[in-house]
C-alpha positions in Angstrom: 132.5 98.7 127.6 129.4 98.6 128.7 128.3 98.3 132.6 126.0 95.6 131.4 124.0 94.2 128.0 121.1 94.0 128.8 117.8 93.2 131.6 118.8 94.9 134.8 116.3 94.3 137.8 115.3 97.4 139.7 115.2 95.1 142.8 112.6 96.1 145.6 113.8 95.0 149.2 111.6 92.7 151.0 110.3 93.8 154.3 109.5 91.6 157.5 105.7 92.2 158.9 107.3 94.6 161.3 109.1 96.6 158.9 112.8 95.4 159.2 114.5 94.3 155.8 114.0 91.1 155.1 117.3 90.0 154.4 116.2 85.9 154.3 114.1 87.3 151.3 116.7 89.4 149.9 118.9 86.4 149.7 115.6 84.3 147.4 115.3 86.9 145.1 118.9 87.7 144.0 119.0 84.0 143.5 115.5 83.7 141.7 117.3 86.8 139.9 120.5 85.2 138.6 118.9 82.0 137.8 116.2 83.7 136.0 119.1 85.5 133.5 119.1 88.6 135.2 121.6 90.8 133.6 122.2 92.8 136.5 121.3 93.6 140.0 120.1 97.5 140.7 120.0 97.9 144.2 118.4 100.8 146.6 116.7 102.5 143.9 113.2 103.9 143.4 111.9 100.2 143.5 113.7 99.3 146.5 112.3 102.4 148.2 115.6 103.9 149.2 114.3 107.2 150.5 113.0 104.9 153.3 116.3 103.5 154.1 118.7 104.6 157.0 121.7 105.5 155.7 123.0 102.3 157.6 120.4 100.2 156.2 120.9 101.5 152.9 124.7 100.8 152.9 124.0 97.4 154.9 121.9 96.3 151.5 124.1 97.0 149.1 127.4 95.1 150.8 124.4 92.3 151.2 123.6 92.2 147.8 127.5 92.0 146.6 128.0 89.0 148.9 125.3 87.5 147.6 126.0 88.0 144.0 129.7 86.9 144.2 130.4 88.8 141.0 127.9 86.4 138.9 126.5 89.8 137.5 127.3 93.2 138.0 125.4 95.0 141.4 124.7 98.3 140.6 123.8 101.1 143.5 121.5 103.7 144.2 123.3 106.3 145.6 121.4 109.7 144.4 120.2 112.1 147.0 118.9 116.1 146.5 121.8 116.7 148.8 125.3 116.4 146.6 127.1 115.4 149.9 125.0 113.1 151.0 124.7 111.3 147.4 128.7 111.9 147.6 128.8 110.3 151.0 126.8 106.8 149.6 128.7 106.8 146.6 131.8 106.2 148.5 130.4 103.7 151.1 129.1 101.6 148.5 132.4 101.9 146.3 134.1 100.7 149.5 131.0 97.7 149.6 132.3 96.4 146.2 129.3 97.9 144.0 130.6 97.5 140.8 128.7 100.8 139.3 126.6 103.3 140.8 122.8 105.1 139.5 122.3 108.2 140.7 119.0 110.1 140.3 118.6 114.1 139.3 118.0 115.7 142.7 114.4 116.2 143.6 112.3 118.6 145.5 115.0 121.4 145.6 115.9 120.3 142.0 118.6 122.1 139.4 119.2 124.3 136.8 121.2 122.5 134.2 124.5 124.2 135.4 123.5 122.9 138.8 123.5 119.5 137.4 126.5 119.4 135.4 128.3 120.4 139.2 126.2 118.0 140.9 126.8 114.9 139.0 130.9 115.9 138.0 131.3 116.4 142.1 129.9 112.8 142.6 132.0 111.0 140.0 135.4 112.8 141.1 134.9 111.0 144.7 134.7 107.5 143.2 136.5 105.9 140.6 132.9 103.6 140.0 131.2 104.3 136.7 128.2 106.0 136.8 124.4 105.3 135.7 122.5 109.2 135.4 119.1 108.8 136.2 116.7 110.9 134.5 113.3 110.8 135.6 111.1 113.8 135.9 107.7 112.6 136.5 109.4 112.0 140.2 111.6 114.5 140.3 110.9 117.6 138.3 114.2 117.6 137.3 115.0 116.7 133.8 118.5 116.3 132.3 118.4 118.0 128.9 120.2 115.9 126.2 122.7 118.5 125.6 123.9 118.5 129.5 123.5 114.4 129.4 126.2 114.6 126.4 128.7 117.4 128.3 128.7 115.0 131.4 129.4 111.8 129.4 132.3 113.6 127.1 133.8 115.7 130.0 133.3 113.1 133.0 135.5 110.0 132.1 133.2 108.1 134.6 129.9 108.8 134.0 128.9 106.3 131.3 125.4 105.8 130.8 121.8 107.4 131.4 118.7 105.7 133.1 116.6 107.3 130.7 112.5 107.1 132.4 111.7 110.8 130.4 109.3 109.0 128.0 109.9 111.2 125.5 111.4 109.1 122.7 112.4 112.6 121.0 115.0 113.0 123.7 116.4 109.8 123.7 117.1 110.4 120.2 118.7 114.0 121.1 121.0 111.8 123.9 122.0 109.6 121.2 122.9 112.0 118.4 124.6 114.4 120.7 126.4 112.3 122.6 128.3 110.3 120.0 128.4 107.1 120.9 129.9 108.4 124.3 126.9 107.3 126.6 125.0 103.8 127.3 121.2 104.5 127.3 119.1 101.9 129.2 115.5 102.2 129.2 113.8 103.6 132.4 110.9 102.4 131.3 109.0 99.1 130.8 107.2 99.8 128.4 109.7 101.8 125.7 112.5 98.8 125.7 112.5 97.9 122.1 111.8 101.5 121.0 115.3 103.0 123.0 116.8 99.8 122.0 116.1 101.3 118.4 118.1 104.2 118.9 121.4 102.1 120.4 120.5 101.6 123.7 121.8 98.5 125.4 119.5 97.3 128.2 116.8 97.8 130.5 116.5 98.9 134.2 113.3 97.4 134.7 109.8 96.6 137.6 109.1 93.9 135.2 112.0 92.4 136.0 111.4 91.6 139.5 107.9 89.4 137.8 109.2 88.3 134.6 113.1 88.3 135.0 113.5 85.2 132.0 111.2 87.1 129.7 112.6 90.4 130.4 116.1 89.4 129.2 115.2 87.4 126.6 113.4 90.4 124.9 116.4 92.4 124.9 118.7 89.8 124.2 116.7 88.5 120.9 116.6 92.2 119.7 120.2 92.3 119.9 121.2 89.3 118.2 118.6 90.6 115.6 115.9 89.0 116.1 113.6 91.9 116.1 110.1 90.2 115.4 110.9 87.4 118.4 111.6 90.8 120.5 108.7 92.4 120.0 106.2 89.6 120.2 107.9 89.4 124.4 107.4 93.0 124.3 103.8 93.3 123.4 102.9 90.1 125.2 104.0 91.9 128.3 102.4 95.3 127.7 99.3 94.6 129.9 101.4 93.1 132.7 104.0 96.4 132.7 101.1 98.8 132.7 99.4 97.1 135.7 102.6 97.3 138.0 102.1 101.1 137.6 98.8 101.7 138.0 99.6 102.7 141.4 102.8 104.3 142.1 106.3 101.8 142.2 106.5 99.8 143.8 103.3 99.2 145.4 102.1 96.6 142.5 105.2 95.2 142.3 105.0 94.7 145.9 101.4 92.8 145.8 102.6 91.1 142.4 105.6 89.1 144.1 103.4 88.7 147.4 101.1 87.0 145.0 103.8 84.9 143.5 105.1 83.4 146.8 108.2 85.2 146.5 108.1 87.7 149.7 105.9 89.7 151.8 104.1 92.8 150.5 105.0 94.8 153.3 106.0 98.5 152.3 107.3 101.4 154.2 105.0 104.9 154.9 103.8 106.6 153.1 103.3 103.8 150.5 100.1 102.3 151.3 99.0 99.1 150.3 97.3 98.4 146.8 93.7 98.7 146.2 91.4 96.1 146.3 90.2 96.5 142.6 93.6 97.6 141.3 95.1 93.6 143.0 92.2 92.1 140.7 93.2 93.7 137.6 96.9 93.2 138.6 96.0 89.4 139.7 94.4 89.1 135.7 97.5 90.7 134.2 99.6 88.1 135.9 97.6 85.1 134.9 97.5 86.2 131.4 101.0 86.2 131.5 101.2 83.0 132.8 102.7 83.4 136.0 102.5 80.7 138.7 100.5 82.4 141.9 100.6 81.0 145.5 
């Protein structure tokens, strides 16, 4: 069974004007979240800027978030590092949190040959018993899990389930698919390709968009699965300028200045993120009127 069907929010985590997590904040938008339809909560991921998080801050969100939720939808958590004991050492603290699955991220920097990953990953799921999200995403990481190594890991690891899969290469996600059998959930990585992994059996997003447009995010995925295709992809193109302008500056500094816009929390963002340019918040302003969302 799947982890979730579904839009997930890649949640970003609100910061006070002095740089502490904004945990008032953090509360509003898991609500605004759930009430939205939110499928599920991804916490401490690339969009919640966890490689600015202490350790004790990163734990501290994700037992936040699971309070929060109260098991209204599942809380998924970043716990992927370059170092395997360190991404070993999250996993567990947020098993003992109450996370209900875990994403963890191809190691960056240092990076892995393909054997490295297979270790990597199997050493992280034998110290949980959480299933477990692989996230594939290369244009961060240099890293890129080949489909054939993204099918071993799902037939050979009884707990890693699914792939994150933010490649963009629809080719691959096709490889995934085929060679893993039915034996892996693919959720799209990216905003942009929804309907066209959902095309190839995925079941959901992990999505920026989300975090603006959590209602129309999982309506388009749930209208393409109860087969309403043409009702899916009118959402999906209707949203194409919107998704393109919350990366036209790395995640998640539009996403940041998009919510800030909305009302919904500060903009503030950790170094080295910067905050957005003034012509890039105009054309990002623009996208969000045309989509009609309500600014402050």
């Amino acid at each position: 069974m799947a982890i979730f069907k579904g839009a997930g929010v890649a949640l970003i985590t609100p910061f006070t004007e002095t740089g502490d997590i904004d945990f008032e904040k953090f509360a509003e938008l898991i609500e605004f979240q759930i009430e939205n339809k939110t499928d599920s909560l991804i916490i401490c991921g690339t969009t919640g800027e966890a490689s600015t998080l202490t350790h004790e801050e990163h734990i501290e969100c994700i037992r936040f978030a699971v309070e929060k939720t109260a098991g209204r939808v599942p809380v998924v958590a970043g716990t992927g590092s370059n170092c395997t004991d360190t991404a070993i050492y999250l996993s567990k603290e947020a098993e003992k949190a109450g996370a209900d699955a875990l994403l963890v991220v191809t190691p960056y920097y240092n990076k892995a040959t393909q054997k490295g990953l297979i270790a990597h990953f199997t050493e992280i799921a034998e110290a949980v018993s959480l299933p477990i999200i692989l996230y594939n995403v290369p244009s961060r990481t240099c890293c890129n899990i080949q489909p054939a190594t993204a099918a071993y890991l799902a037939k050979n690891v009884e707990n890693i389930v699914a792939i994150k899969e933010a490649s963009g290469n629809m080719s691959q996600v096709a490889q995934i698919a085929y060679l893993a059998e039915g034996k892996i959930d693919i959720y799209s990585g990216n905003d942009d390709q929804i309907l066209p992994i959902l095309s190839y059996g995925g079941c959901g997003v992990i999505s920026v968009l989300s975090n603006v447009l959590p209602r129309e995010t999982h309506d388009m995925v749930a209208k393409y699965l109860e087969g309403n295709v043409k009702a899916a992809t009118e959402i999906q193109i209707s949203c194409m300028p919107l998704a393109n302008e919350l990366f036209c500056e790395i995640n998640p500094i539009p996403v940041k200045a998009a919510m800030e816009m909305m009302g919904l929390c500060g903009g503030t963002l950790r170094k080295p993120l910067s905050e957005i340019e003034p012509e890039n918040r105009e054309k990002l302003k623009a996208a969000l009127l045309e989509c009609g969302v309500r600014l402050v």
